[in-house]
RODO-2510 file (C-alpha; in nm, 4 decimals, decimal comma):
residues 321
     n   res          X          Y          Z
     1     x     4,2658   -11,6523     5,9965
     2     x     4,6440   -11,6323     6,0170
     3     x     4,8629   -11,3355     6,0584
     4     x     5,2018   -11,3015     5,8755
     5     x     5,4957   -11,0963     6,0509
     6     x     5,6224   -10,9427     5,7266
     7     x     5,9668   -10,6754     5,7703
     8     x     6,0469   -10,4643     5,5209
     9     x     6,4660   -10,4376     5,5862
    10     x     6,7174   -10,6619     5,7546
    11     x     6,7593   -10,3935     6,0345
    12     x     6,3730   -10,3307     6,0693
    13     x     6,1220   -10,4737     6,3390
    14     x     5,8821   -10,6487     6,1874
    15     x     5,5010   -10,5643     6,1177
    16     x     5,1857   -10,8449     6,1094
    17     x     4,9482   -10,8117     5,8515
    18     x     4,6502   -11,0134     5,8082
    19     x     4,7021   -11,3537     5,5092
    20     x     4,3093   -11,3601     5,4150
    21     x     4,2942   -11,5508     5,1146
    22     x     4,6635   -11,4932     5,0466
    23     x     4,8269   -11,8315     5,0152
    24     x     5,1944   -11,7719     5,0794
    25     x     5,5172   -11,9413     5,3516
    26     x     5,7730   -11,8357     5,5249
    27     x     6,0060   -11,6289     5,3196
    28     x     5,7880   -11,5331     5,0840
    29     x     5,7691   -11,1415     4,9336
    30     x     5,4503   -11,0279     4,9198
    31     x     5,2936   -10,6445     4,8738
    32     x     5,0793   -10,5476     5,1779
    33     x     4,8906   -10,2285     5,2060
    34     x     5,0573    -9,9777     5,4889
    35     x     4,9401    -9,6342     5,5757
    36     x     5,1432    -9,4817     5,3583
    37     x     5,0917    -9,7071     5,0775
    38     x     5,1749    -9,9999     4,8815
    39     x     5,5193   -10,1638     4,9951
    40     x     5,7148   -10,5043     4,9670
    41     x     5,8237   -10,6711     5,2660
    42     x     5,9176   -11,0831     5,3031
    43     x     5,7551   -11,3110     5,5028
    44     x     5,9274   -11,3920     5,8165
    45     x     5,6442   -11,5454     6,0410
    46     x     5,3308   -11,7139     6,0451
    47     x     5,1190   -11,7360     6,3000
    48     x     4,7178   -11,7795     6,4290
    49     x     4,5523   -11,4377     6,4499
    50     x     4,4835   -11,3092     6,7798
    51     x     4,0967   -11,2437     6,8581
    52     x     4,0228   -10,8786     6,8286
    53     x     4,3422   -10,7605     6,6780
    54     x     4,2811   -10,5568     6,3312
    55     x     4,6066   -10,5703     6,0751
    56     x     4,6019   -10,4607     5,7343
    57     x     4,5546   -10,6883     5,4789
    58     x     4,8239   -10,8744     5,2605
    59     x     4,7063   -10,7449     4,8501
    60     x     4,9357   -11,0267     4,7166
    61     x     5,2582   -11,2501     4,6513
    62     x     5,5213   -11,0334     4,4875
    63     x     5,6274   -11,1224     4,1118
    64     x     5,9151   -11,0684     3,9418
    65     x     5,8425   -10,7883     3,7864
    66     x     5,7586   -10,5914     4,1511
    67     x     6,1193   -10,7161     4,2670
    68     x     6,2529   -10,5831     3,9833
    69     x     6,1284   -10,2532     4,0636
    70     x     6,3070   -10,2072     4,3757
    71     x     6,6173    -9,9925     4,3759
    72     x     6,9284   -10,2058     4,2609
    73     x     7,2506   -10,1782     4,4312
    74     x     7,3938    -9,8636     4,2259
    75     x     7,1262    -9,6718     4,3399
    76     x     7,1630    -9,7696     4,6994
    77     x     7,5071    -9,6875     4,6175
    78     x     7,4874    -9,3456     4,5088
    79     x     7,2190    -9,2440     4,7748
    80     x     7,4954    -9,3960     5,1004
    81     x     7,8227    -9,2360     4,9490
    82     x     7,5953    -8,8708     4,9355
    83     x     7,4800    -8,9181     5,2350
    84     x     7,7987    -8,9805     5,3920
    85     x     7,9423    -8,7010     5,2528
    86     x     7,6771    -8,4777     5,4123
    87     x     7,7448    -8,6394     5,7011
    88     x     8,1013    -8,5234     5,6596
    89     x     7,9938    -8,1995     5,5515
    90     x     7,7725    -8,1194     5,8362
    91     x     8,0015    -8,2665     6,1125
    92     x     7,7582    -8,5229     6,2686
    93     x     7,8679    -8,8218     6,4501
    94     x     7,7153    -9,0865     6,3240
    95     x     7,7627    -9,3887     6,1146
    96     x     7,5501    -9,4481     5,7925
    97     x     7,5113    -9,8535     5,7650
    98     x     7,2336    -9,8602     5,4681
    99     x     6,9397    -9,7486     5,3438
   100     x     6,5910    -9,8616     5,2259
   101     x     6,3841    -9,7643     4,9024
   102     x     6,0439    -9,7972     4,9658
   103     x     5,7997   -10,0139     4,6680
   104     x     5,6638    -9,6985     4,5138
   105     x     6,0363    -9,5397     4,5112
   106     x     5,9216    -9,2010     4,6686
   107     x     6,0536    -9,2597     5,0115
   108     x     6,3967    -9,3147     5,1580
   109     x     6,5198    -9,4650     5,4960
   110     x     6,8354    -9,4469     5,5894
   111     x     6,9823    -9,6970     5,9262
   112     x     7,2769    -9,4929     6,1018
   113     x     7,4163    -9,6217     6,4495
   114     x     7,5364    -9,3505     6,6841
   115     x     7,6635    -9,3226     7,0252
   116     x     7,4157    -9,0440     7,1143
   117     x     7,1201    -8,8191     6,9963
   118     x     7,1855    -8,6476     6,6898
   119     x     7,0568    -8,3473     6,5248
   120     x     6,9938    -8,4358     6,1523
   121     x     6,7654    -8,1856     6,0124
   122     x     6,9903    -8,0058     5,8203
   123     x     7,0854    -8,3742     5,6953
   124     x     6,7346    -8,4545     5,5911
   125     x     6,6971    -8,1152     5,3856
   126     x     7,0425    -8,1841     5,2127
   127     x     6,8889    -8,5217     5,1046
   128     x     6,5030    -8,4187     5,0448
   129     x     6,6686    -8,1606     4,8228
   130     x     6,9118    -8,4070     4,6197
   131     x     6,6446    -8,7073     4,5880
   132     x     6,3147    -8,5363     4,6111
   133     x     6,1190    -8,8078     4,8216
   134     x     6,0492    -8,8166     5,1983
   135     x     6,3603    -8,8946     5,3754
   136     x     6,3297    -9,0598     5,7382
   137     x     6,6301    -9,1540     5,9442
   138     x     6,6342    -9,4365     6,1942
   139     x     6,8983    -9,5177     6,5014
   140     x     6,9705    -9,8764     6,4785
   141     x     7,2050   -10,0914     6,7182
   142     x     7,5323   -10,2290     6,6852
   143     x     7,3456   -10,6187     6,6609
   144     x     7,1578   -10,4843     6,3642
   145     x     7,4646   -10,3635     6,1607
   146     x     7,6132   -10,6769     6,1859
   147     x     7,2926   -10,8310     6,0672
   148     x     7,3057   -10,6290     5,7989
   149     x     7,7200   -10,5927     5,6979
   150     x     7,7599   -10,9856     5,8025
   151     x     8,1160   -11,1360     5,9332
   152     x     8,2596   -11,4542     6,0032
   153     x     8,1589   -11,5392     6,3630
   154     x     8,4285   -11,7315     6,6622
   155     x     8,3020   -12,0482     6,5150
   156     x     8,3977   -11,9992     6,1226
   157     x     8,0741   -11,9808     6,0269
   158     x     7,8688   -11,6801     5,9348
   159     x     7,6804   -11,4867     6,1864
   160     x     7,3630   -11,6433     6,3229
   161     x     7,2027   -11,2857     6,3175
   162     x     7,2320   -11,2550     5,8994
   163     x     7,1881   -11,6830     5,8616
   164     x     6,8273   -11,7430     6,0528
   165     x     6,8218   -11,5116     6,3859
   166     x     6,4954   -11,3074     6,2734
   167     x     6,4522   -11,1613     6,7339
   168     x     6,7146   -11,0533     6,8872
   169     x     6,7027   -11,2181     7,2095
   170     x     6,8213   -11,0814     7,5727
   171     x     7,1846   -11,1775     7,6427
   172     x     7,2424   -11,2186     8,0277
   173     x     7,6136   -11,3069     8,2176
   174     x     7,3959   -11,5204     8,4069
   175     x     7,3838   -11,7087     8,0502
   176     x     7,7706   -11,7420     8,0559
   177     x     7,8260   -11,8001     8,4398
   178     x     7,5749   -12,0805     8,3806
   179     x     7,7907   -12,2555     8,0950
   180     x     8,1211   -12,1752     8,3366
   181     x     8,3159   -11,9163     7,9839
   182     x     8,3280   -11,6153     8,2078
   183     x     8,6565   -11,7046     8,3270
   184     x     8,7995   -11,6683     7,9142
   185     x     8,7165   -11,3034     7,8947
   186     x     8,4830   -11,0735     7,7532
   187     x     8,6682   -11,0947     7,4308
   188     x     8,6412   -11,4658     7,3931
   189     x     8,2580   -11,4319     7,4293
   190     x     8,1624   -11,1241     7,2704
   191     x     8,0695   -11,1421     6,9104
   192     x     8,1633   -10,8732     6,6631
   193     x     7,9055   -10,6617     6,7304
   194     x     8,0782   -10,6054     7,0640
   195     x     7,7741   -10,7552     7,2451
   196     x     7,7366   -11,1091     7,4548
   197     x     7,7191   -11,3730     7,1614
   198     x     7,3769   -11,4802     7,0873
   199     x     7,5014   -11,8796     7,1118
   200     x     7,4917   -11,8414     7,4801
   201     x     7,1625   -11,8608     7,4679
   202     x     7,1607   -12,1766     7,2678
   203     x     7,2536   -12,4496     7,5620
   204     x     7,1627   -12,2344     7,8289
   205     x     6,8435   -12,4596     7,9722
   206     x     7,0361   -12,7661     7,9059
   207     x     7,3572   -12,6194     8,1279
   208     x     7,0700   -12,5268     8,3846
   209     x     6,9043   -12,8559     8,4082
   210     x     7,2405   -13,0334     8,4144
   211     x     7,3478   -12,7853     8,6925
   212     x     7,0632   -12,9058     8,8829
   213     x     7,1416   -13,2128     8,8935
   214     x     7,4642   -13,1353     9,1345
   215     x     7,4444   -13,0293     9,4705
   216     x     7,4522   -12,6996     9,5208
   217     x     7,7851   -12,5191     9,6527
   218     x     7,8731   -12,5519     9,9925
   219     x     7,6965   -12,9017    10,0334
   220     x     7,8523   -13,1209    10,3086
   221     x     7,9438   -13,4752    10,1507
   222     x     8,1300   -13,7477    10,2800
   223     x     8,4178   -13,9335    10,0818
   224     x     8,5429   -14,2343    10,2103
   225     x     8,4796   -14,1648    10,5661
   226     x     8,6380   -13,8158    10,5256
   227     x     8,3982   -13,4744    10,5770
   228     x     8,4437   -13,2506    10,2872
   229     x     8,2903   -12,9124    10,1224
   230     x     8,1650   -12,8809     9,7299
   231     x     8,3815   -12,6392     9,6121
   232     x     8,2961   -12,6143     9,2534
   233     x     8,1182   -12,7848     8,9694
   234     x     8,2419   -12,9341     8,6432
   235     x     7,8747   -12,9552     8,4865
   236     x     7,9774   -13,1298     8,1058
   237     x     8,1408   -13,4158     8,2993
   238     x     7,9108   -13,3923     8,6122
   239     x     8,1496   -13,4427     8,9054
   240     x     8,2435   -13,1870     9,1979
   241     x     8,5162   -13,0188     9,3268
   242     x     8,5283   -13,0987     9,6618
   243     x     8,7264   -12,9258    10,0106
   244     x     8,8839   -13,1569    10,2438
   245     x     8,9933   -13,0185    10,5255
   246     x     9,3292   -13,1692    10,7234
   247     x     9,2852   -13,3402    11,0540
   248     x     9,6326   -13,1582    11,2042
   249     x     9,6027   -12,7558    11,2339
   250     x     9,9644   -12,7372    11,0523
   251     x     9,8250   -12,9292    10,7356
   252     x     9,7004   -12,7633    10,4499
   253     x     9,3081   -12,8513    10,3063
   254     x     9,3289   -13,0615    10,0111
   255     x     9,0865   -13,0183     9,6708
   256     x     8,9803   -13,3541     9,4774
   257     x     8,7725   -13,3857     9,2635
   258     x     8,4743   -13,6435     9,2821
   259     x     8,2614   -13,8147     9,0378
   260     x     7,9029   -13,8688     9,2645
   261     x     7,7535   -14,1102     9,0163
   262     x     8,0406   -14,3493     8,9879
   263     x     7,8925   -14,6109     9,1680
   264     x     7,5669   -14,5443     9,0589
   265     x     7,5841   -14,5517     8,6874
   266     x     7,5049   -14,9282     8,6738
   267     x     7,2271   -14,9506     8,8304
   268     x     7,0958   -14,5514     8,6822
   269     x     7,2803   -14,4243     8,3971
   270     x     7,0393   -14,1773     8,3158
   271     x     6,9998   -13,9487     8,5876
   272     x     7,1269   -13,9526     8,9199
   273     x     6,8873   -13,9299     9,2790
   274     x     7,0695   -13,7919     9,5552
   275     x     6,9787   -13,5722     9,8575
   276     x     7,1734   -13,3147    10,0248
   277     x     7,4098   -13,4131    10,2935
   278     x     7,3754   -13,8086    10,2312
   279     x     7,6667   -13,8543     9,9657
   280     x     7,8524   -14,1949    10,1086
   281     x     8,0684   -14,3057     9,7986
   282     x     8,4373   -14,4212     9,7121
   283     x     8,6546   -14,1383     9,4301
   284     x     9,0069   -14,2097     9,3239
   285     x     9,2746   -13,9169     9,4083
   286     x     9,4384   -13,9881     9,0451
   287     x     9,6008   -14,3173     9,1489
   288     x     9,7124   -14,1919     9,4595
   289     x     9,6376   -14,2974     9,8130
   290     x     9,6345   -14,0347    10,0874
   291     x     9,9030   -14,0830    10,3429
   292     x     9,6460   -14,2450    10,6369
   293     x     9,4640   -14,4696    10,4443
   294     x     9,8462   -14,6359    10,3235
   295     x     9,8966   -14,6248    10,6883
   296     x     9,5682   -14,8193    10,7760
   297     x     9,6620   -15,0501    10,5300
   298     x    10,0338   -15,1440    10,6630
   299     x     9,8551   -15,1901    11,0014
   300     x     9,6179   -15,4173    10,8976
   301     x     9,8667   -15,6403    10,7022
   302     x     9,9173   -15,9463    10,8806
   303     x    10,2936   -16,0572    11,0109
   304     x    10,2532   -16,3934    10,8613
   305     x    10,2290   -16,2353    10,5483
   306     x    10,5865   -16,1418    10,4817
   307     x    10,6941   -16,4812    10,6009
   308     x    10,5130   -16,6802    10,3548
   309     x    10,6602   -16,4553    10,1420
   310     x    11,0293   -16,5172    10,2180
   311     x    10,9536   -16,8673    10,2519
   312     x    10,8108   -16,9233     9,8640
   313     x    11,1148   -16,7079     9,7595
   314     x    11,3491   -16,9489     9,8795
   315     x    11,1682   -17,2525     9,7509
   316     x    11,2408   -17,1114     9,3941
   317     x    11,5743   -17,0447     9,4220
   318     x    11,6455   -17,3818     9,5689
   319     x    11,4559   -17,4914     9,2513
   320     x    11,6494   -17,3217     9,0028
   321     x    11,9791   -17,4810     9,1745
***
């Protein structure tokens, strides 16, 4: 036995019913049998039944002619611009986003997102009076009037809430400290419903597992014989910022930045194995030696060197004579 999560509006949760003999997919409309009646919700889950649990039955797949008898756009129309004007009328604040006809046309729901508790009563007489069904008013969230007005997200493309999002899932900052955007604002990462953008949720895992991979912050390494401090992580190109301090108290410490699998990619390209405190490889300070290893290096230059030099640079001048 399978059980289909069926919702009846954009901005509502959904409910499971029971498929039985139904044979119907994923984005299907079909007319299940709620306690208060018939209605005609889509399809926007399928799933095995859990043991024990009871649902209502799905009657059937919806046909044209049931879709046709929901209430068209003018009539959603003329029910939102009365209601706002009630709205108006009775000084409430609150923001009417859209409402929902139920199958049999005799009840009304109207989504409004508010900053607070409001006292609609008089609101609900107004519009029992006017449309003469049962009216029922629901708080929804900013998320779910996005869903439901859609926008053009950061990316250019339309918002993953009204494309294929069908849960909202939790947003963390640990999500965005992971994947190292906290530093661009809340602005840059916010989406327009004013919330943490659901995308962050996307790479998340990957950023962790990558993260993992690096040794953690404040991990003594050694780089070319010199005792530094990970300072910081660059996770999409895997190296390390990493704190040398100066061997002279007058000196100031010097940040490089270190690439711990350079010598190992050869031999492991995939993933890296190293342990804490046991780092022992060579980095590059952008084409730049320090100041004591150029000193080393003039020491150990032999004197014969720069004779053998001068001595071929002679030879080719007499030559050119």
């Amino acid at each position: 036995m399978k059980t289909a999560s069926i919702q009846f509006s954009p901005w509502d949760k959904a409910y499971d019913f029971s498929l039985g003999e139904v044979k119907a997919e994923v984005g299907d409309c079909v007319i299940v049998d709620t306690e208060l009646g018939l209605e005609l919700g889509k399809i926007i889950k399928i799933s095995e039944a859990k043991s024990g649990a009871e649902n209502k039955p799905v009657v059937r797949r919806a046909s044209y002619d049931d879709v046709s008898r929901l209430a068209d756009q003018e009539r959603k129309d003329e029910a939102i611009n009365f209601c706002r004007e009630m709205i108006a009328k009775n000084n409430l604040e609150m923001k009417l986003v859209d409402v929902h006809f139920s199958y049999t046309g005799n009840r009304m729901n109207f989504a409004f997102i508010s900053d607070g508790r409001v006292d609609f009563r008089t609101l609900v007489k107004d519009l029992a009076a006017r449309f003469n069904a049962n009216i029922r008013l629901t708080q929804i969230g900013t998320r779910d009037e996005a869903r439901v007005t859609g926008d053009c997200g950061p990316c250019g493309r339309g918002l993953c809430c009204r494309e294929f999002l069908s849960d909202f899932s939790s947003i963390t900052s640990e999500m965005a400290e992971a994947q190292q955007v906290v530093h661009r604002g809340s602005e840059r990462i916010s989406g327009m419903c004013g919330r943490l953008m659901c995308c962050l949720s996307y790479e998340y895992v990957g950023y962790k597992e990558m993260a993992g991979e690096l040794p953690p912050i404040g991990t003594k390494v050694n780089i070319d014989g010199m005792r530094g401090t990970v300072v910081g992580h660059h996770i999409l190109k895997q190296t390390l910022d990493v704190k040398i301090n100066p061997e002279k108290g007058d000196e100031r410490p010097v940040v490089i930045e270190v690439d711990p699998n350079r010598n190992k990619k050869k031999d492991c390209p995939k993933k890296s194995n190293f342990k804490r405190d046991e780092f022992d490889f060579d980095t590059s300070f952008s084409n730049r030696d320090s100041s004591r290893e150029v000193q080393e290096r003039r020491e150990e230059k032999p004197a014969s060197e720069g004779r053998n030099n001068n001595r071929n640079r002679n030879r080719r001048r007499r030559k050119q004579k």
